[in-house]
C-alpha positions in Angstrom: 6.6 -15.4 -22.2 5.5 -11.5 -21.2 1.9 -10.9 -19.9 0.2 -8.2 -18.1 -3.0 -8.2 -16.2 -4.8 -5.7 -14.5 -6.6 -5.0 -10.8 -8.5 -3.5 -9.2 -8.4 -3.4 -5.5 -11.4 -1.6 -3.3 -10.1 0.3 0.0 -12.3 0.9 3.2 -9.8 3.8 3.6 -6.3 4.0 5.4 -4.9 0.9 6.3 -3.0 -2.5 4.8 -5.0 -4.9 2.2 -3.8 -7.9 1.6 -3.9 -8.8 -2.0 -1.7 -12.0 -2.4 -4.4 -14.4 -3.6 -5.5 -11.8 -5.6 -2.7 -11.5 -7.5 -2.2 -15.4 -7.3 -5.5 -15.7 -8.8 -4.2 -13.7 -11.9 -0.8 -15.4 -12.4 -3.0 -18.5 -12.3 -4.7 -16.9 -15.6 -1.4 -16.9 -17.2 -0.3 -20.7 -16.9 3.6 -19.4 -16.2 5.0 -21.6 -13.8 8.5 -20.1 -13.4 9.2 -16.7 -13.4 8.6 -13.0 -12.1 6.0 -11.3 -11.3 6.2 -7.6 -11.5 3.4 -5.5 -9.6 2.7 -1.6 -9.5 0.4 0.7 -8.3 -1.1 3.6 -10.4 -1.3 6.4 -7.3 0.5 8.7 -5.6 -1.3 8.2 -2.3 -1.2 4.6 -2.0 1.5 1.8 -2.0 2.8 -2.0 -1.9 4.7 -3.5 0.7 5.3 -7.2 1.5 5.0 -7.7 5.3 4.1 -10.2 8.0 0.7 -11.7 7.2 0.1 -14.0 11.1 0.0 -11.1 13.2 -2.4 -7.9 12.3 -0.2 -6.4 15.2 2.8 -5.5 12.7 0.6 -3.9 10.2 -0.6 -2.0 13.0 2.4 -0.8 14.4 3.6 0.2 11.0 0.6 2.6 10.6 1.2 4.0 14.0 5.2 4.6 12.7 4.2 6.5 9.5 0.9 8.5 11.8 3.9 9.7 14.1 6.1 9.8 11.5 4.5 12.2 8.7 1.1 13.0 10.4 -1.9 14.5 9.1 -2.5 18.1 9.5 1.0 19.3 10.1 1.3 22.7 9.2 4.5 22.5 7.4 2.4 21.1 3.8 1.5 23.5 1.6 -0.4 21.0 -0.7 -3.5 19.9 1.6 -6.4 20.6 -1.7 -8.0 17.1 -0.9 -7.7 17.7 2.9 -5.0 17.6 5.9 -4.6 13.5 4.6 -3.5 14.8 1.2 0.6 15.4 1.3 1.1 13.1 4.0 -0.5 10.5 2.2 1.6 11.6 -0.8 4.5 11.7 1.7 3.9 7.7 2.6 4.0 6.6 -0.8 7.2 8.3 -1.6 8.8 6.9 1.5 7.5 3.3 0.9 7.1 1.1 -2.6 5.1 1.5 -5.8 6.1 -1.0 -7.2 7.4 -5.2 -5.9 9.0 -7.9 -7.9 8.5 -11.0 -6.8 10.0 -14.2 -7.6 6.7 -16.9 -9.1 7.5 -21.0 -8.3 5.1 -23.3 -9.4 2.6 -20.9 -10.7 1.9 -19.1 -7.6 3.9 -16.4 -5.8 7.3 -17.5 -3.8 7.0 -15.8 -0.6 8.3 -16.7 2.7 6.2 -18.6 5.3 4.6 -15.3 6.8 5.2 -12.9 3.8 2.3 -11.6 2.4 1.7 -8.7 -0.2 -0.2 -5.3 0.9 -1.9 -2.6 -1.0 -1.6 0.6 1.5 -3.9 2.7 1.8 -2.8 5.9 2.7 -5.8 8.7 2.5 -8.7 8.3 4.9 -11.5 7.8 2.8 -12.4 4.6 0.3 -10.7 4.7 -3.2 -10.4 2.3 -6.2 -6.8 1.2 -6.7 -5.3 0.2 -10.0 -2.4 -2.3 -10.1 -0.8 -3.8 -13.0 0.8 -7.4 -12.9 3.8 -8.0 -15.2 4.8 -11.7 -15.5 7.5 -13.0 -17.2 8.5 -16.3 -16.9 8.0 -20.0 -18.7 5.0 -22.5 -19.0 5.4 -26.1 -18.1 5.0 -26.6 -22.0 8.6 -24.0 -22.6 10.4 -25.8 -19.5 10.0 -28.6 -21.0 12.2 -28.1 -24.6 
């Protein structure tokens, strides 16, 4: 069985969302039990990345690795129409994921014990971010032929 599902995930602005029982909550919708579960983002300035989910500390220090990293304002961009935010956010999201595929077991998503999945927000101000869910996999009704 294929299936897609769509989502849309509101930012407060740059920063890490987690979004695993969001997309648990879809892949619930589909019934597969066993499977894959492909995700992707439909931005330029945002991305996905599976991380530590107990301590906020990581997420933290990753976004003070990327702001010394490819900070804003630096005058080496040329592309800076939506603001000094605009190429390094572009920058981020080349550097990190778009897209994640993810093993599914038992209907939900098979992370490890402090894995979690993250939208990333990479522009300062609020957006609406797009993600489309791919799952392929079977149903307890196909495991069992």
């Amino acid at each position: 069985m294929l299936t897609t599902r769509s989502l849309s995930i509101a930012t407060t602005g740059r920063g890490t969302f987690e979004i695993t029982a969001a997309i648990d909550e879809a892949l619930a919708q589909t019934a597969i039990e066993t499977g894959l579960c492909h995700v992707f983002v439909h931005h330029t300035s945002a991305s996905l990345v599976i991380t530590e989910n107990a301590d906020p500390d990581v997420r933290r220090d990753l976004e003070a690795f990327f702001w010394r990293l490819v900070p804003d304002g630096d005058p080496l961009f040329v592309h800076t129409a939506e603001g000094p935010d605009d190429m390094p956010s572009h920058i981020r999201s080349a550097l990190t994921q778009t897209s994640l595929t993810i093993p599914v077991r038992r209907g939900r998503l098979d992370l490890g014990t402090w894995q979690g999945v993250y939208l990333w927000e990479h522009r300062h101000t609020p957006h609406q971010r797009r993600l489309t869910l791919t799952v392929q996999g079977a149903t307890p009704a196909e495991q069992a032929r």
